[in-house]
C-alpha angles and dihedrals in degrees: 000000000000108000132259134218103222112228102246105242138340098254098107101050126102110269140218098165088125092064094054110108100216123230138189124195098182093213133077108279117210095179149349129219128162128244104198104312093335116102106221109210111203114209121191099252131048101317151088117191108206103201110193122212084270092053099246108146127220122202122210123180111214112150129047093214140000117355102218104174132024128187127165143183098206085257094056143019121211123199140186122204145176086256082081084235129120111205138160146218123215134207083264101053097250113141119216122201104213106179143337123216111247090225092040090239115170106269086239094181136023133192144177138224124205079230100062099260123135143200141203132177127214117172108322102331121097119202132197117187133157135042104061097328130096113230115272140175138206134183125220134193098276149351109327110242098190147349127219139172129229116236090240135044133350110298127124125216104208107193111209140144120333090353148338141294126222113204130184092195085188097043110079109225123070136294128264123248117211106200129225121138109234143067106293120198137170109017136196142194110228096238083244094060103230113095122051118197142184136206107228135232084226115048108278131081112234119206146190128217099216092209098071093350088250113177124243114191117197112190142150089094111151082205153008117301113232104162128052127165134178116235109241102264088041096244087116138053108193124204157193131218100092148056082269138049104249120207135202126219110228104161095102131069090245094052115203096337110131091009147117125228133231115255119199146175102010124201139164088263133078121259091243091170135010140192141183136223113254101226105007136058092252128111143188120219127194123206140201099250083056094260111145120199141190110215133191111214093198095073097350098252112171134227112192111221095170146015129238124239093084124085126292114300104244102169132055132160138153116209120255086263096048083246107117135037124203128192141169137176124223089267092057096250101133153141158232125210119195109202 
């Protein structure tokens, strides 16, 4: 990637800092998600704190140790823990314990199907279970990094050592390896359905293009990417690993091979998460100094949330309508911005 002179602070951005109700969790937050119009704010032990529009927490209790993985539908929210147990909270606060692994291995990955399926890791075993489908299993080489759905219909990527398993649990024959040396972690189906991409162990991203299973390498990366998020319309994969939110072109049927990607709002601090609107070009984008911006993708004009000098930002999610923004940093102080 060409390279980017960071701005050198946040001082001169609009601002909406004012408008920002805010929240504190009082616990470590590993991620946020929203069930209807509650943000659900995931700590690393035991709780999730559902903060309603008014700021009133609420505090449920739904692992007896470490949460490990989170995924969620905006109906739903499905979580692994040490505790070797998937459960799920519901818009209504019910928790729903939805398996529990035989051996008590951690729940390492989660994942959700439109359908109503559901999947969970532990070790090197993947399993799908709910919506029409019994519950399978499959084992692949080495410990799974990370689980994703495909858009359409129900096949499971499994990310795992030196490359990623595609599995049809409800089509006999066997499943198909995409190949990359290296540690894959979390993975993710273009909504079009036809990329597939992982976040590396080392820092790049590494893709597949569906149709012939061409690879597409993304590299230049000064660190790990943690956080990846698809634009509303799917042309852009946005990303974080830099001082800057790097974003992937994806509207054409080569992807990002032979291109360059966007690179906005840059600071002297690194992108540690990123989310996209759900229905807009816009974007927030959490750093590691605390800063949270708003970002147009479009020309790249900026919006401050909020302002730097508080721990790295680790949670970011917009609500189902784009109505609501949620954001926490690793100590629990956090927020919520109505637009």
């Amino acid at each position: 990637m060409k390279e980017f002179t960071p701005a050198p602070d946040s001082a001169s951005i609009v601002s909406v800092t004012d408008r920002v109700k805010p929240v504190a969790l009082g616990m470590a937050v590993t991620s946020v998600h929203f069930l209807a119009d509650r943000a659900a704010f995931v700590g690393g032990e035991e709780n999730v704190k559902l903060v309603d529009a008014k700021g009133e927490i609420t505090t449920v209790a739904v692992h007896s140790g470490g949460i490990l993985s989170t995924a969620s539908d905006g109906k739903r929210l499905v979580m692994g823990g040490d505790d070797g147990k998937v459960v799920s909270l519901d818009a209504k606060v019910e928790v729903t314990l939805l398996a529990t692994d035989p051996k008590r291995r951690w729940i390492d990955a989660v994942a959700l199907h439109a359908d109503g399926a559901f999947a969970w890791s532990a070790g090197k075993t993947a399993t799908v279970k709910g919506g029409k489908a019994e519950e399978k299993s499959i084992d692949v080489p080495s410990t799974v990094g990370g689980l994703a759905f495909a858009p359409k219909g129900l096949r499971l990527a499994i990310a795992h050592y030196n490359g990623v398993t595609l599995w049809f649990p409800n089509m006999a024959g066997s499943a198909e390896f995409l190949p990359w040396a290296g540690s894959h972690h979390a993975v993710t189906f273009s909504p079009d359905n036809k990329f597939l991409v992982t976040a590396m162990h080392e820092p790049a991203l590494h893709g597949w293009r569906l149709a012939d299973n061409r690879h597409m390498r993304m590299t230049g990366y000064p660190g790990r990417v943690r956080s990846m998020s698809w634009s509303a319309g799917g042309k852009g994969l946005a990303t974080s690993g830099a001082d800057t939110v790097i974003i992937w072109p994806f509207g054409s049927k080569d992807g990002p091979m032979g291109k360059e990607p966007a690179m906005l709002a840059p600071l002297q601090a690194r992108v540690s998460v990123v989310a996209c609107h759900p229905k807009n070009d816009i974007l927030a984008a959490g750093y590691s100094d605390g800063t949270v911006l708003m970002v147009r993708m479009e020309d790249g004009a900026e919006i401050l949330v909020r302002r730097n000098g508080t721990p790295p930002v680790a949670a970011l999610a917009w609500n189902g309508k784009g109505t609501l923004l949620a954001f926490a940093d690793e100590n629990g102080d956090g927020g919520l911005l109505e637009l």
